[in-house]
Structure formats: C-alpha cells, structure tokens
N, C-alpha and C positions, 0 to 999 in steps of 0.2 A: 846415366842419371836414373834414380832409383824413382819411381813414382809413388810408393809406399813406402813402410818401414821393414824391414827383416821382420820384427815382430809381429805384423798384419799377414805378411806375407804366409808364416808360418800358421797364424793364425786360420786365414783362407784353408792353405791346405788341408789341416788337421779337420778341421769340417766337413770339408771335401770329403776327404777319406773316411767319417763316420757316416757321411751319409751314402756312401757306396756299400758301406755294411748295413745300413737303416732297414730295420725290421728284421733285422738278424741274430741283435742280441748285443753288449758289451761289446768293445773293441778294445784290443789291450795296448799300450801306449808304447811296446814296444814293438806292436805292429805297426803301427802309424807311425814312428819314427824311422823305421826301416822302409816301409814304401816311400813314403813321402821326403824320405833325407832329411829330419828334422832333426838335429841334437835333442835326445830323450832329455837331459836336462833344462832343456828350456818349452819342449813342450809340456812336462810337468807343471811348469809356473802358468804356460799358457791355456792347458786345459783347466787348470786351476781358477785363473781367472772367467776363463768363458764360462764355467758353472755359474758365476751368477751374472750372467746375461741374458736366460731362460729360454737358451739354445742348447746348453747342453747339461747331462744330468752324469754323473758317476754311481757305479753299484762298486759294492767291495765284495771280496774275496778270492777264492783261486776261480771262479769264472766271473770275474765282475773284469770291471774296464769303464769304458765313456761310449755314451750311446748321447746324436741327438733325441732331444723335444720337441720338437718340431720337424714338420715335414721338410723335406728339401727345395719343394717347389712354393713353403712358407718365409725363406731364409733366404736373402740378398749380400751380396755381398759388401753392401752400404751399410746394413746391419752389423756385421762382422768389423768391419773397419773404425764402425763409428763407438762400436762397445771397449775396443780395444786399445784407442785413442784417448789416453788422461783426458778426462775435462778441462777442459785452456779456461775457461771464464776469459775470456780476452787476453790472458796473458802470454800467449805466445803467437808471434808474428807467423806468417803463410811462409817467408823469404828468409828471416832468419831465425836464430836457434831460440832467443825469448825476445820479450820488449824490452826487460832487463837490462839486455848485452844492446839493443839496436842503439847505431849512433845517431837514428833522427825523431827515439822517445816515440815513437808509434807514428809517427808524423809522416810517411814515410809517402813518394810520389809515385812507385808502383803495386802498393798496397792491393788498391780499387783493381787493379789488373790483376794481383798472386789471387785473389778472391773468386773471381771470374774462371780462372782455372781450375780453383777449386770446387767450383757449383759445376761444372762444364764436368770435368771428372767425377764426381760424385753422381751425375746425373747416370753414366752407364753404370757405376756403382751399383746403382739403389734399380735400374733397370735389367742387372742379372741377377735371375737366380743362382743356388745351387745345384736347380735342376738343369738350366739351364750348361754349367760346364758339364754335368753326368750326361745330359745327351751330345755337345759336343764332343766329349772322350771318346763316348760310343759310334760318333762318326768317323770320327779321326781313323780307331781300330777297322772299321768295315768298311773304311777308303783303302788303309794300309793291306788289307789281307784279300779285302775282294766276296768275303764271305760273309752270312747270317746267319743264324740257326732259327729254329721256329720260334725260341723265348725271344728274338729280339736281338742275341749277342751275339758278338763276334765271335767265329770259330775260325782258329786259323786251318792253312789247306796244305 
C-alpha cells in the first residue's frame, strides 16, 4: 500500500536532495536524478512544477540547475505534498479515484473515517521538516560507520 503518490514521492526526494546541496549553488537535474533514482523525465515536469510553489527557484545555463528558496528547516513535507496534490475542490474521494466513478455519489459510510487518516497523516507531514530527514541521514551514516569529523559529517573508517 502506497501512502503517497510516486509523484510526491519524487517530489520529496528532489528537495531533499536540493537542500543537501543548499548554499552551494544550482543542482543539476541530472544530478538529482541519478542520486535520488528519479527518471530525469519526470523530474523535469516535477521540478517544473515545484517552481511555482516558492520553494524552489531555477538559473539557466552551463552552471545553472535548481536551487531551493527557502531554508530546509522552513520547508515540510506537508508543504511539498500539499503543492503537489491538484486542488480536488471536493471532487475527489480519500477512498476512491473521483466522486465521478464512486457508486455512493459522495454519500459514502467510510468517508468520515478516509478523512481522519488523512488529518492523522498529514499531522507528521506538516510536523517534518526537511531538516529534519538531513539530520536523520546524517544519523543513520555515523550509526552505520561509527565515525564524526569535526564539521559534523560522517567520515567513514
């Protein structure tokens, strides 16, 4: 069971990955597709879109790429989800694929429940940052190797 979309998903990552370059300069999107395993074609569409979400910004030329706008410890990942998510205006169901298709016309008896799940999940959403998985990663690496350096990062041994 997927909790997101593939689309969010990638979306997540790709900011992820800009904000581990943050304050660095451009990131080129075929760096970010190759760390992250994103098909470069669809992060195109997706960085595309995140531009006007006023999270992330692009420069052009041979050192240009995508840089965010915002800090990483500004930037949740309830923001990310919720930019990337068509506006429903009500028209689509938590349960199923629209109101359109549903066979109970929106009428539905476990609506009041998909809803609850959604506020429930949204809540750790909107309560991680981006800073927050950058320091988790950086835990994970200096559980896995056992080592620090003085800046902070993991050095392996």
């Amino acid at each position: 069971m997927a909790i997101t979309s593939k689309k969010n998903q990638y979306a997540l990552r790709a900011i992820f990955e800009l904000a581990k370059h943050s304050g660095k300069g451009p990131t080129k999107i075929s760096e970010i597709a190759r760390t992250q395993a994103i098909p470069a074609r669809f992060l195109e569409v997706i960085l595309g879109q995140l531009k006007g979400s006023g999270l992330v910004e692009s420069k052009r030329g041979f050192y240009g790429g995508y840089y965010l706008i915002r800090s990483p410890d500004e930037i949740t990942v309830g923001d990310i989800f919720r930019f990337m998510e068509s506006p429903s205006n009500g028209a689509e169901c938590l349960a199923c694929v629209s109101k359109a298709n549903c066979p109970f016309d929106g009428n539905c008896a476990f609506s009041s429940m998909w809803r609850q799940v959604k506020d429930a999940i949204y809540q750790i959403y909107d309560a991680t940052t981006i800073q927050d998985l950058l320091n988790h990663e950086k835990q994970r690496i200096t559980a896995r190797t056992g080592v620090q350096n003085l800046s902070g990062e993991a050095t392996r041994i």
